[in-house]
PyMOL Python script that loads the backbone (N, CA, C, O; Angstrom):
from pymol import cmd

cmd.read_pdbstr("""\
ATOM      1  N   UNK A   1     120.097  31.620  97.462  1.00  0.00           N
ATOM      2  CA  UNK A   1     121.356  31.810  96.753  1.00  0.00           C
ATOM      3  C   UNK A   1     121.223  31.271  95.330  1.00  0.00           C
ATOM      4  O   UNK A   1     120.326  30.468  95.072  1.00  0.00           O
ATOM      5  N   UNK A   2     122.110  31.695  94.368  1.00  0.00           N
ATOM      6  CA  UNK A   2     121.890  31.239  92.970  1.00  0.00           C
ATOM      7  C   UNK A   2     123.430  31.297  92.882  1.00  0.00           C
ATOM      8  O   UNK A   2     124.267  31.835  93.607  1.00  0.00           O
ATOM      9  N   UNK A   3     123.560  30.312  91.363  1.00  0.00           N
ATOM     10  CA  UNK A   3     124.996  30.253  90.831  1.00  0.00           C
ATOM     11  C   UNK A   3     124.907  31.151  89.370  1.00  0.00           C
ATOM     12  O   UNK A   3     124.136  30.837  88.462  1.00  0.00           O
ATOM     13  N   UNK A   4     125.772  32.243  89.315  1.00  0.00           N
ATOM     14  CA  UNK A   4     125.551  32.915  88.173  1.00  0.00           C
ATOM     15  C   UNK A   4     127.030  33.153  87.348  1.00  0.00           C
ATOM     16  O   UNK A   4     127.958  33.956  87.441  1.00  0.00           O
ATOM     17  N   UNK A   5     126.734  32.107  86.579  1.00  0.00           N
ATOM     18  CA  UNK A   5     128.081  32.252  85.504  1.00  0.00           C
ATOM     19  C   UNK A   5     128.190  33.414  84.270  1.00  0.00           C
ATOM     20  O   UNK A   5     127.239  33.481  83.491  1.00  0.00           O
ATOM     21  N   UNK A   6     128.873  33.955  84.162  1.00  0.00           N
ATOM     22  CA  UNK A   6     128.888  34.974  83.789  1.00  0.00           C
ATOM     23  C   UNK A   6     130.390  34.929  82.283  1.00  0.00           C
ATOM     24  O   UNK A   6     131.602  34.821  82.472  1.00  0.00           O
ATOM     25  N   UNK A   7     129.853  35.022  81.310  1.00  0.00           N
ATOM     26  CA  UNK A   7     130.703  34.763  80.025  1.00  0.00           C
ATOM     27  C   UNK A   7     131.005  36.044  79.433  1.00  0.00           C
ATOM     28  O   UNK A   7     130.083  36.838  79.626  1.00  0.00           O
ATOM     29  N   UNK A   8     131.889  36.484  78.836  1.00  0.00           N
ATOM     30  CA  UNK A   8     132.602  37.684  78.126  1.00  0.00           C
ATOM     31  C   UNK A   8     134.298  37.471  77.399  1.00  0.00           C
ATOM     32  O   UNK A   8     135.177  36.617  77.509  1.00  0.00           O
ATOM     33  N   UNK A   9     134.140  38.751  76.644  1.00  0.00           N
ATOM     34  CA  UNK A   9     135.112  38.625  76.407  1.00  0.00           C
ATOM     35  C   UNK A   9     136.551  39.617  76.888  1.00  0.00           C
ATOM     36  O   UNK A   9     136.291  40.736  77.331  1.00  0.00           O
ATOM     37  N   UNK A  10     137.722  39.288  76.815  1.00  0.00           N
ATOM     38  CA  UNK A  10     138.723  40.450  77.465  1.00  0.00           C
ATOM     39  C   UNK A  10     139.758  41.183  76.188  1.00  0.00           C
ATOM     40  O   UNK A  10     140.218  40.593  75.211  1.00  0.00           O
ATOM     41  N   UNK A  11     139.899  42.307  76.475  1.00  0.00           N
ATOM     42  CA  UNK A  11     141.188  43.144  75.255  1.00  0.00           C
ATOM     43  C   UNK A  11     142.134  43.169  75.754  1.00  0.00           C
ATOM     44  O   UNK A  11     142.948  43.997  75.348  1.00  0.00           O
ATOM     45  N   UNK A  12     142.462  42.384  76.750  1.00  0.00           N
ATOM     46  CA  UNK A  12     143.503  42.036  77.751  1.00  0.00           C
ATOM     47  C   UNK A  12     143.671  40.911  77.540  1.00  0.00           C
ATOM     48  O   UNK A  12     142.718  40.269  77.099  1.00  0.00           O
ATOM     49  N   UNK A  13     145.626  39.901  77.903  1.00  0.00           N
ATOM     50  CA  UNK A  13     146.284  39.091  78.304  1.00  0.00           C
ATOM     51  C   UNK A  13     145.425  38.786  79.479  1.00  0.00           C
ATOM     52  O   UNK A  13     145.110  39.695  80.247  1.00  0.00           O
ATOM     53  N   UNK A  14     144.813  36.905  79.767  1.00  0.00           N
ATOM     54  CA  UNK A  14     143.976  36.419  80.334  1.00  0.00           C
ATOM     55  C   UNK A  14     144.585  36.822  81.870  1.00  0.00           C
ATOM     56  O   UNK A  14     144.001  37.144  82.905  1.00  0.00           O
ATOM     57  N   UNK A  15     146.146  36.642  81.518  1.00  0.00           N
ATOM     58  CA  UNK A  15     146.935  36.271  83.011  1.00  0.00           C
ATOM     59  C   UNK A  15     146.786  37.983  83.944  1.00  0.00           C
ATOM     60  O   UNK A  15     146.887  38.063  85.168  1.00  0.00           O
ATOM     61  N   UNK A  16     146.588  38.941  83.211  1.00  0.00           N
ATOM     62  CA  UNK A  16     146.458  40.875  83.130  1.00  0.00           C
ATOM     63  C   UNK A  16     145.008  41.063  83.812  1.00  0.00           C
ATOM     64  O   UNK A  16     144.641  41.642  84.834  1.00  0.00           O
ATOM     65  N   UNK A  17     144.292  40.275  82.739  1.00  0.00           N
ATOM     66  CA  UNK A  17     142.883  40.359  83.186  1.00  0.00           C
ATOM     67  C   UNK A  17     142.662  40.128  84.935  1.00  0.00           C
ATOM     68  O   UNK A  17     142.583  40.978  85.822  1.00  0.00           O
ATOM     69  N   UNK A  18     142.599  38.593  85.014  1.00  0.00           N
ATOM     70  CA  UNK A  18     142.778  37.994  86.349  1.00  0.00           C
ATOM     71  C   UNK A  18     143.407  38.521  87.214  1.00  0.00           C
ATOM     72  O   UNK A  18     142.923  38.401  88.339  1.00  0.00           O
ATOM     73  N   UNK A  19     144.779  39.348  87.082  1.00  0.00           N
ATOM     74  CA  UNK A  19     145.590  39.701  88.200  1.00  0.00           C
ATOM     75  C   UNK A  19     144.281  40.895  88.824  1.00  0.00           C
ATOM     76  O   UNK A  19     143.931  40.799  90.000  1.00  0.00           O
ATOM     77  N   UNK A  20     143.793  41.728  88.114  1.00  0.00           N
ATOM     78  CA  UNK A  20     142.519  42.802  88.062  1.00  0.00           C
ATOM     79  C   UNK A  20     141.800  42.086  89.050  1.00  0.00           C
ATOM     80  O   UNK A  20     142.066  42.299  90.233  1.00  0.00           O
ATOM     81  N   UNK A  21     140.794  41.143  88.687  1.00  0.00           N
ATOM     82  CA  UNK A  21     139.994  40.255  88.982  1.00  0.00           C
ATOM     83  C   UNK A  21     140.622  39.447  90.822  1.00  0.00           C
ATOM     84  O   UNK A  21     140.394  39.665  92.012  1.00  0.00           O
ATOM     85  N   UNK A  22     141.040  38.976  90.417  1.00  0.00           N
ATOM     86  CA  UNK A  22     142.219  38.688  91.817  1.00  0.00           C
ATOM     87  C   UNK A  22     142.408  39.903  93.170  1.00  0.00           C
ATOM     88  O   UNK A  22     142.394  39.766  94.394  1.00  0.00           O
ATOM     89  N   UNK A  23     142.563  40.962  92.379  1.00  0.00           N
ATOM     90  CA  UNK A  23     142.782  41.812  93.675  1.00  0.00           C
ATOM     91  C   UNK A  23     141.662  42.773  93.937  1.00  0.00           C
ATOM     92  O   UNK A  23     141.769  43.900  94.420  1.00  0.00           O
ATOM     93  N   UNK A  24     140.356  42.039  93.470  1.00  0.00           N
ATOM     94  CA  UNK A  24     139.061  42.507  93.805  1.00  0.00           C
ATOM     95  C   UNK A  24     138.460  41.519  94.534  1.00  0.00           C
ATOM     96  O   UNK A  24     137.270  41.806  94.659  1.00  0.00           O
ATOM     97  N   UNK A  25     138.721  40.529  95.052  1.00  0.00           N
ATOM     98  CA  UNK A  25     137.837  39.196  95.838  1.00  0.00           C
ATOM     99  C   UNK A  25     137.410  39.701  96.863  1.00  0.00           C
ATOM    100  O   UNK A  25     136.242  39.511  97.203  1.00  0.00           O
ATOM    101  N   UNK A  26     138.315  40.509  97.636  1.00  0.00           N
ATOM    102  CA  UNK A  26     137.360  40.850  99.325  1.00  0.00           C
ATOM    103  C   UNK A  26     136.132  41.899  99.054  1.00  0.00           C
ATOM    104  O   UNK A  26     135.159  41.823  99.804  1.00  0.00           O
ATOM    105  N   UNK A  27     136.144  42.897  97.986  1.00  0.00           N
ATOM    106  CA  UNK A  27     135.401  43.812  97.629  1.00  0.00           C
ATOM    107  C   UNK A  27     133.828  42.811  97.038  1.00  0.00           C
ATOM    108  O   UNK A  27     132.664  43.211  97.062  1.00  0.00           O
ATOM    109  N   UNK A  28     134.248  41.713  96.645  1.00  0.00           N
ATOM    110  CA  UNK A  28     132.937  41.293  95.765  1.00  0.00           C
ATOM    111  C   UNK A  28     133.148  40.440  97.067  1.00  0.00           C
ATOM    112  O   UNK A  28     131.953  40.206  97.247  1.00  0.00           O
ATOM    113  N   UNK A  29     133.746  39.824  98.070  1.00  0.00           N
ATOM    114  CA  UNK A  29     133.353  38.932  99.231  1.00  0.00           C
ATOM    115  C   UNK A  29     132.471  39.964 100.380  1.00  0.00           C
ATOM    116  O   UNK A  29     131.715  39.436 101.196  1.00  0.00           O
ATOM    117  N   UNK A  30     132.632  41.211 100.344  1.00  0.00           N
ATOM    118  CA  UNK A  30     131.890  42.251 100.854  1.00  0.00           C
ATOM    119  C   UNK A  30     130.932  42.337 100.747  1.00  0.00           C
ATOM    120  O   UNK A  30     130.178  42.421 101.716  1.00  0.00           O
ATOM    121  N   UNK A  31     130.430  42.360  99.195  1.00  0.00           N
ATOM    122  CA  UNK A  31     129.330  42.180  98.895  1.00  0.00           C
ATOM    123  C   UNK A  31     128.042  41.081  98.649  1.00  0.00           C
ATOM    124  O   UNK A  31     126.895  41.149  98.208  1.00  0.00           O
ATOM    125  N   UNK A  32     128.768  40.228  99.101  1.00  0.00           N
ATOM    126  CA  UNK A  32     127.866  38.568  99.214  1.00  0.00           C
ATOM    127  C   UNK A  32     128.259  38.171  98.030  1.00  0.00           C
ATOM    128  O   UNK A  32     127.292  37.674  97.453  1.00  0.00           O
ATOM    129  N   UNK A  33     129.103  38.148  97.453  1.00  0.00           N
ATOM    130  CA  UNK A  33     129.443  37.147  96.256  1.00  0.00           C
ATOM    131  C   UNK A  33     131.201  36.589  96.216  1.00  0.00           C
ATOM    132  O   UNK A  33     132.289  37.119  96.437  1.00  0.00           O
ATOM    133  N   UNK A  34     130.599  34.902  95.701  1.00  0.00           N
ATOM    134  CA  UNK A  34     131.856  34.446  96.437  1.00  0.00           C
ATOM    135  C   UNK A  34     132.079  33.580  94.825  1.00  0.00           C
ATOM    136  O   UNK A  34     131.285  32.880  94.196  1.00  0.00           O
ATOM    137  N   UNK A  35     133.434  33.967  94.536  1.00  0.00           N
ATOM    138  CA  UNK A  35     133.813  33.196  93.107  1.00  0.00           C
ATOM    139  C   UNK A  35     134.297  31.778  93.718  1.00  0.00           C
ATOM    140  O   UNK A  35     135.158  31.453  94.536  1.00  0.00           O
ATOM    141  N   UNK A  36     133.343  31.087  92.941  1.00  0.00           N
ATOM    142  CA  UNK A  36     133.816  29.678  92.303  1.00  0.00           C
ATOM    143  C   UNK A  36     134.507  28.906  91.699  1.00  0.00           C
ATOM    144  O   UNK A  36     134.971  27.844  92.115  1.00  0.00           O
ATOM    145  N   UNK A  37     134.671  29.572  90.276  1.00  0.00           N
ATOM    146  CA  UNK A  37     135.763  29.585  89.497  1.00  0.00           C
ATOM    147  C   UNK A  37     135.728  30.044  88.322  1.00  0.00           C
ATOM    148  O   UNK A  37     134.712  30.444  87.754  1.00  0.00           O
ATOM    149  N   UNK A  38     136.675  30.022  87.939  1.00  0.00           N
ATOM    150  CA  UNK A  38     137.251  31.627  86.830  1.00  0.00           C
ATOM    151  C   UNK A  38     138.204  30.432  85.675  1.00  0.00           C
ATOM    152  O   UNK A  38     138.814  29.429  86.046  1.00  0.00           O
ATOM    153  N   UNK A  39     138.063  30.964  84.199  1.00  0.00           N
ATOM    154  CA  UNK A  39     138.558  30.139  83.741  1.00  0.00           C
ATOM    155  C   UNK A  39     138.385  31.008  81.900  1.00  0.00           C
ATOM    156  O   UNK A  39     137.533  31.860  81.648  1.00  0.00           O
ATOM    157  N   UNK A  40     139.552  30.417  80.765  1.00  0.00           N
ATOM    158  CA  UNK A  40     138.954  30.819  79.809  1.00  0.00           C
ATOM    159  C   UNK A  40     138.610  29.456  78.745  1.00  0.00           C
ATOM    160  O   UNK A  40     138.734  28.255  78.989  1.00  0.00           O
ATOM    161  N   UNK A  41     138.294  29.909  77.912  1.00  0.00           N
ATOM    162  CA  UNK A  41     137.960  28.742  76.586  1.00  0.00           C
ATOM    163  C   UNK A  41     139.739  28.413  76.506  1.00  0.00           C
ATOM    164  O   UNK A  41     140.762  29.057  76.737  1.00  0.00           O
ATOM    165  N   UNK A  42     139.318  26.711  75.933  1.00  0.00           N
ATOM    166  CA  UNK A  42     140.805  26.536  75.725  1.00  0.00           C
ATOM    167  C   UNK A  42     141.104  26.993  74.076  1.00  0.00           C
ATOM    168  O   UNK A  42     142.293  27.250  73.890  1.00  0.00           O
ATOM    169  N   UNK A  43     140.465  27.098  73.185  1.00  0.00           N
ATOM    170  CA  UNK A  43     140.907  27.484  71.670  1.00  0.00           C
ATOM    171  C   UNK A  43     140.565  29.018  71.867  1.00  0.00           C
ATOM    172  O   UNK A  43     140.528  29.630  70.800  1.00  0.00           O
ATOM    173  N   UNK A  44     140.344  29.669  72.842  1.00  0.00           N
ATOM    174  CA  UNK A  44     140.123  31.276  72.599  1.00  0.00           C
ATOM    175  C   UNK A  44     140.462  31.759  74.223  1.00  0.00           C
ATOM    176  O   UNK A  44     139.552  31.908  75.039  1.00  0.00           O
ATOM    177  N   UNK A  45     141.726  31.949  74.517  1.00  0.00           N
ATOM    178  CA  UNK A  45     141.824  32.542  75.794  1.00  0.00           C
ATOM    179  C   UNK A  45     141.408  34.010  75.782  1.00  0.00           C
ATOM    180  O   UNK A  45     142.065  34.649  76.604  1.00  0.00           O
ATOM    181  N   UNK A  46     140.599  34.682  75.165  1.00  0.00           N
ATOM    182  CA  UNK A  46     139.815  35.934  75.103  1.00  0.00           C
ATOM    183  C   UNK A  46     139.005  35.929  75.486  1.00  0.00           C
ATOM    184  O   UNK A  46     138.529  36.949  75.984  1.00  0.00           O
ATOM    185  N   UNK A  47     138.254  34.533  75.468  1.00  0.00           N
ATOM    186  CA  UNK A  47     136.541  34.688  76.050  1.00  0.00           C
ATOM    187  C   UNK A  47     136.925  33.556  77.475  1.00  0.00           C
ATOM    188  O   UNK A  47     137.399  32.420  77.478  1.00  0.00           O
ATOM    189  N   UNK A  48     136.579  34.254  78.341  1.00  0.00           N
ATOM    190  CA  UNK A  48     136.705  34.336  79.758  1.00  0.00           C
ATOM    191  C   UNK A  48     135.062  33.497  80.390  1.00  0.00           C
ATOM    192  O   UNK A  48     133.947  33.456  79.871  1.00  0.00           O
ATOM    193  N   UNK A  49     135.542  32.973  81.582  1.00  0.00           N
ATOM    194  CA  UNK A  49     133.651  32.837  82.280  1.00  0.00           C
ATOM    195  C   UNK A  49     134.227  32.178  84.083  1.00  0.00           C
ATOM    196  O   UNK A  49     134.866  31.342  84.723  1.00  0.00           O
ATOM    197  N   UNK A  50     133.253  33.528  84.100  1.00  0.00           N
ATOM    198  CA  UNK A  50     133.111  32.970  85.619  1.00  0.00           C
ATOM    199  C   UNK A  50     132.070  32.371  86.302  1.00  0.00           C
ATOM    200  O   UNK A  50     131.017  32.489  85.675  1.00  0.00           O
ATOM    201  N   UNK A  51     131.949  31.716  87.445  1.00  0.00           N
ATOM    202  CA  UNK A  51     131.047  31.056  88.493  1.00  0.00           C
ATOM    203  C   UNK A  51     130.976  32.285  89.560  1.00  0.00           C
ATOM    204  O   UNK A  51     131.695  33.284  89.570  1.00  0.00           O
ATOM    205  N   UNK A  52     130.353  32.088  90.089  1.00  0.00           N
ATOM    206  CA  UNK A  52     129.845  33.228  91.239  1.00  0.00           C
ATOM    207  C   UNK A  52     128.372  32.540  91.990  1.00  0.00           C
ATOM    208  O   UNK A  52     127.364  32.157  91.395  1.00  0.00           O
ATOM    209  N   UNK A  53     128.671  32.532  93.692  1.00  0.00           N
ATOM    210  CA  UNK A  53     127.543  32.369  93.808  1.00  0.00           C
ATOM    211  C   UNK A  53     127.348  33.962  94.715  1.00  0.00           C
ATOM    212  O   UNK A  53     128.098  34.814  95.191  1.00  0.00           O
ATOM    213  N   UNK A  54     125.602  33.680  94.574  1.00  0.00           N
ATOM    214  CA  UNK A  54     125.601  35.161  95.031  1.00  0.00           C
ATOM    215  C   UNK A  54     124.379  35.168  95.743  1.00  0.00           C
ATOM    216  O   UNK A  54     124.114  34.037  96.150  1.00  0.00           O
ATOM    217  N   UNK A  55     123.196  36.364  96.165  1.00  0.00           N
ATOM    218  CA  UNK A  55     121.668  36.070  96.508  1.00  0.00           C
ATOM    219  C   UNK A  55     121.367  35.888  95.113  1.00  0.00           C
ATOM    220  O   UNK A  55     120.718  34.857  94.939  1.00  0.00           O
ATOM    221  N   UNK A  56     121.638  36.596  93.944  1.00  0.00           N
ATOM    222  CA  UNK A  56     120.718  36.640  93.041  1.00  0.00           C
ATOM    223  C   UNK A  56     121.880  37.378  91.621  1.00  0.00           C
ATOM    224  O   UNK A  56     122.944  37.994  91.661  1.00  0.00           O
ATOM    225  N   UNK A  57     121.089  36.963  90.627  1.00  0.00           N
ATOM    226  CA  UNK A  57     121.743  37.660  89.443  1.00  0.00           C
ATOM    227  C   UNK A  57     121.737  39.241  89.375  1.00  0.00           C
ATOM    228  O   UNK A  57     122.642  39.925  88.896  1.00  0.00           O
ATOM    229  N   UNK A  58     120.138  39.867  90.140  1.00  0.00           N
ATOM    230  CA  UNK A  58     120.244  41.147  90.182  1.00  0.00           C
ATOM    231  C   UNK A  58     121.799  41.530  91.106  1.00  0.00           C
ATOM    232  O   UNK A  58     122.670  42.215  90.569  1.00  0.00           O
ATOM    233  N   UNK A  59     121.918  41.134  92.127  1.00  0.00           N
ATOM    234  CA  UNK A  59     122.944  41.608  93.281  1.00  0.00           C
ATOM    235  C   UNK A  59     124.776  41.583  92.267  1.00  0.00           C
ATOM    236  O   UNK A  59     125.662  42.438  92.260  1.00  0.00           O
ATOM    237  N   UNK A  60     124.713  40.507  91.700  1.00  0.00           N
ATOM    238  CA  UNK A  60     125.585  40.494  91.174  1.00  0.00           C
ATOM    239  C   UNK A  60     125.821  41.645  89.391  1.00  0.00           C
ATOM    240  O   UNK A  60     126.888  42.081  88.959  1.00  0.00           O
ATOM    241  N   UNK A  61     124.691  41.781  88.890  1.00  0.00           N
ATOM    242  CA  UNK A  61     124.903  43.030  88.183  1.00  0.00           C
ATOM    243  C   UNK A  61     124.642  44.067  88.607  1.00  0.00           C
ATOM    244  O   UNK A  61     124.558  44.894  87.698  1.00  0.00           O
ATOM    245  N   UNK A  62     124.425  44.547  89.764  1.00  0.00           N
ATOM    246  CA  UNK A  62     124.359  45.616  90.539  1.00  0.00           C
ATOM    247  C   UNK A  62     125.752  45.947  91.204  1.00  0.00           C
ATOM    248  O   UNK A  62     125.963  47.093  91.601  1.00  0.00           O
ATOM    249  N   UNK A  63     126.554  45.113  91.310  1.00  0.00           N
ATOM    250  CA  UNK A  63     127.956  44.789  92.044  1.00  0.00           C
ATOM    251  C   UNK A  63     128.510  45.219  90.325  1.00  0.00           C
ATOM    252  O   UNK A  63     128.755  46.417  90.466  1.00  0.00           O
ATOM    253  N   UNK A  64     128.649  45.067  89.662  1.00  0.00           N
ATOM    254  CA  UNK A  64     129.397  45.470  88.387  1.00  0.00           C
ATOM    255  C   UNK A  64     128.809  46.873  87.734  1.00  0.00           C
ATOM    256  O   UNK A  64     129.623  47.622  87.193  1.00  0.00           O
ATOM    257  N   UNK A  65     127.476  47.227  87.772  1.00  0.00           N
ATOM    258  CA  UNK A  65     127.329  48.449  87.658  1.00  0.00           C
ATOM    259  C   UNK A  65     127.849  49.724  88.416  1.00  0.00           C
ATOM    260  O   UNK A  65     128.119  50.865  88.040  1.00  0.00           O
ATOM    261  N   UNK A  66     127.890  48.970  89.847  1.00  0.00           N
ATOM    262  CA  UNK A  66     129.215  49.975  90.614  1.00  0.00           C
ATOM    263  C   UNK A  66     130.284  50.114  90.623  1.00  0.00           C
ATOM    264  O   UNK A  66     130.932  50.973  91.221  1.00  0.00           O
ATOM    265  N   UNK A  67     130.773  48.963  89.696  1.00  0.00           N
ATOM    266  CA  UNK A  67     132.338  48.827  89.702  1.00  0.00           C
ATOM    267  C   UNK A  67     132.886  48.700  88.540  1.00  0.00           C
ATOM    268  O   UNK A  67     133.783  47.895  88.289  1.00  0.00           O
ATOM    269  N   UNK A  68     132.156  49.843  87.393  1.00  0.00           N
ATOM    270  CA  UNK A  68     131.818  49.606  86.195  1.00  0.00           C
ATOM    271  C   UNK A  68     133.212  50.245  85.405  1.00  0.00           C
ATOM    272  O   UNK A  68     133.456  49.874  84.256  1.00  0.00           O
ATOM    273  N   UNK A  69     134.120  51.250  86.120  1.00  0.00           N
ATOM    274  CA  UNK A  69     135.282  51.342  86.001  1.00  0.00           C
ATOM    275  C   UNK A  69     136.384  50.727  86.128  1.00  0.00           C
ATOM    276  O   UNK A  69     137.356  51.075  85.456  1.00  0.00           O
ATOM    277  N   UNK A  70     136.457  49.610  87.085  1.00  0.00           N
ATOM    278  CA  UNK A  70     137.266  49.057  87.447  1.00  0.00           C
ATOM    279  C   UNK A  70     137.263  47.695  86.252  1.00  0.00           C
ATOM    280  O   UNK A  70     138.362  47.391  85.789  1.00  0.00           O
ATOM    281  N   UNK A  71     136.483  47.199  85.955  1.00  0.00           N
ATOM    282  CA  UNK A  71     136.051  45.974  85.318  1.00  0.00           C
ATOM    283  C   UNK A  71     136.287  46.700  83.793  1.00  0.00           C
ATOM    284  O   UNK A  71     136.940  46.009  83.011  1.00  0.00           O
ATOM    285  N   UNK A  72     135.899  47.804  83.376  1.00  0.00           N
ATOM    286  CA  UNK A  72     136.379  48.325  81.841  1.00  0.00           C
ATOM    287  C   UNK A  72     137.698  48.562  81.891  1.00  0.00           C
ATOM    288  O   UNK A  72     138.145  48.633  80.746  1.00  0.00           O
ATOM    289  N   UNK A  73     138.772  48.763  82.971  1.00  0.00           N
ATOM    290  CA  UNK A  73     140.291  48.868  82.988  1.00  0.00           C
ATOM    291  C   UNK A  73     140.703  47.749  83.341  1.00  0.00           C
ATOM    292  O   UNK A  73     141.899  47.742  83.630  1.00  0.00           O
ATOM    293  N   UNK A  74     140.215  46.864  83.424  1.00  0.00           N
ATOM    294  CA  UNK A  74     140.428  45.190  83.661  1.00  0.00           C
ATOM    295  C   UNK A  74     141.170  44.361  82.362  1.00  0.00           C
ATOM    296  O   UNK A  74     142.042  43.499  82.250  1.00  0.00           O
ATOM    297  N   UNK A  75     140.173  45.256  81.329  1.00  0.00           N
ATOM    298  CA  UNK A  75     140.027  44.587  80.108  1.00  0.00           C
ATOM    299  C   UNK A  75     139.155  43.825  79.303  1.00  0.00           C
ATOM    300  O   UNK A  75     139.314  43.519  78.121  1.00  0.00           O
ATOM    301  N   UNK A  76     137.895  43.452  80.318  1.00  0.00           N
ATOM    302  CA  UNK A  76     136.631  43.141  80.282  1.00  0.00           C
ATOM    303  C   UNK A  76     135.251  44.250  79.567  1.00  0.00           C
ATOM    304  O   UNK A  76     134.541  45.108  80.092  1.00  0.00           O
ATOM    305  N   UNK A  77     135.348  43.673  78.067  1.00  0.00           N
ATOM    306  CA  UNK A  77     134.195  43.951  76.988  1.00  0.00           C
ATOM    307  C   UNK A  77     133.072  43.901  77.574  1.00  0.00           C
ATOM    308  O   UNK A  77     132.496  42.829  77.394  1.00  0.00           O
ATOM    309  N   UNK A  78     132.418  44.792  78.338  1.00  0.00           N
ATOM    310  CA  UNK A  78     131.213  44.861  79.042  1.00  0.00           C
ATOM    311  C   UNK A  78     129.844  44.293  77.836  1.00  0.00           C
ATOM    312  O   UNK A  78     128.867  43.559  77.976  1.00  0.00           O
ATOM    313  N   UNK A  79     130.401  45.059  76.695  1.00  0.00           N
ATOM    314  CA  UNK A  79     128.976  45.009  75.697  1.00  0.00           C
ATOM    315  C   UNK A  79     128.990  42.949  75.070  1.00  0.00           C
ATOM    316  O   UNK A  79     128.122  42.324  74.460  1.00  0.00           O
ATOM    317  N   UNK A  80     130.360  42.498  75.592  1.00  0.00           N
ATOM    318  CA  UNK A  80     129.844  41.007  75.451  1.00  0.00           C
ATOM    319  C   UNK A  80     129.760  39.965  75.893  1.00  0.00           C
ATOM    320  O   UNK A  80     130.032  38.825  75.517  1.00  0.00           O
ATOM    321  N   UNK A  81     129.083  40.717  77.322  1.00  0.00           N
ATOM    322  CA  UNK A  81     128.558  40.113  78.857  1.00  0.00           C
ATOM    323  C   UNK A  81     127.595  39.275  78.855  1.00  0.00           C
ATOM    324  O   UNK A  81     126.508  39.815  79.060  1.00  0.00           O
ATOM    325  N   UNK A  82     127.555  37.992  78.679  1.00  0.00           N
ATOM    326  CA  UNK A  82     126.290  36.896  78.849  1.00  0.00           C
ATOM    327  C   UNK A  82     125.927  36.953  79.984  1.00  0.00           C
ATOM    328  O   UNK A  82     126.751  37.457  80.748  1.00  0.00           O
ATOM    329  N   UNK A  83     125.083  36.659  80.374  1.00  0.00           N
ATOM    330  CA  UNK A  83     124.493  36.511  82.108  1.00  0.00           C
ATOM    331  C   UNK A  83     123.693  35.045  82.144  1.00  0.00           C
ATOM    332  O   UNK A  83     122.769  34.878  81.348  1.00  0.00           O
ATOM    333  N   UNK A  84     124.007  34.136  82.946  1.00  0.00           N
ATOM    334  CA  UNK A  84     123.033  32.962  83.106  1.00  0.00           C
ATOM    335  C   UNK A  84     122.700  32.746  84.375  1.00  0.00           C
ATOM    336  O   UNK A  84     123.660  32.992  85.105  1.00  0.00           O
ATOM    337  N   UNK A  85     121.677  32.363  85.005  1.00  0.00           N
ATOM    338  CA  UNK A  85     121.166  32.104  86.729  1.00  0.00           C
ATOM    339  C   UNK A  85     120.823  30.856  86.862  1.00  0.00           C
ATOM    340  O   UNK A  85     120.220  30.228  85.992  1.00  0.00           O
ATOM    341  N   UNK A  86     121.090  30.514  87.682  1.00  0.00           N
ATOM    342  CA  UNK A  86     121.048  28.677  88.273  1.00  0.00           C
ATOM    343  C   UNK A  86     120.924  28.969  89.391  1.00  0.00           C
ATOM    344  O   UNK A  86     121.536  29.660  90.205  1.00  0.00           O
ATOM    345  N   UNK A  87     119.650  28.094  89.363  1.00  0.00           N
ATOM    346  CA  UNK A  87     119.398  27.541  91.288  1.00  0.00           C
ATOM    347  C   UNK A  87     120.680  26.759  91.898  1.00  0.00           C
ATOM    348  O   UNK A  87     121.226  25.860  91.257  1.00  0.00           O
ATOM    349  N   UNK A  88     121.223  27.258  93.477  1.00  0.00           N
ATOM    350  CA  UNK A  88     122.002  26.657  93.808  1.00  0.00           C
ATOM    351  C   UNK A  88     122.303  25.360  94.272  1.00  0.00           C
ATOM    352  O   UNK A  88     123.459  25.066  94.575  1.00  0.00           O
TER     353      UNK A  88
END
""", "prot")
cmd.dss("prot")
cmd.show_as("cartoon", "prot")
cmd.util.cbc("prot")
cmd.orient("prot")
């Protein structure tokens, strides 16, 4: 398992974003990934970052390449997606 925090930014109201995000948990709990925690910058509630643990960073951008519609009507700037991997 790995912990993969995942940073971006949203063109969406943080609270808009999340409600999105929120009523996708069993779909990404389906898929072996279980959020940790979700949170934004406190001087920029635009840039967003989540925790996720998962098998791997691949599994988890493979889980967003399928759900690559849902996450662009979210409000989530795909093109300013950081990716980081940590041993769990």
């Amino acid at each position: 398992m790995a912990t993969v925090y995942i940073t971006f930014e949203i063109a969406k109201d943080f609270e808009d974003w999340k409600e999105v995000f929120d009523d996708d948990q069993e779909n990404l709990n389906e898929n072996g990934i279980e959020t940790l925690a979700v949170g934004y910058e406190l001087d920029n509630p635009s840039k967003v970052r989540i925790a996720l643990s998962a098998e791997s960073l691949e599994a988890v951008q493979e889980f967003m390449q399928g759900n690559n519609e849902t996450i662009e009507d979210s409000g989530h700037i795909i093109e300013t997606t950081v990716f980081e991997e940590f041993s769990d």
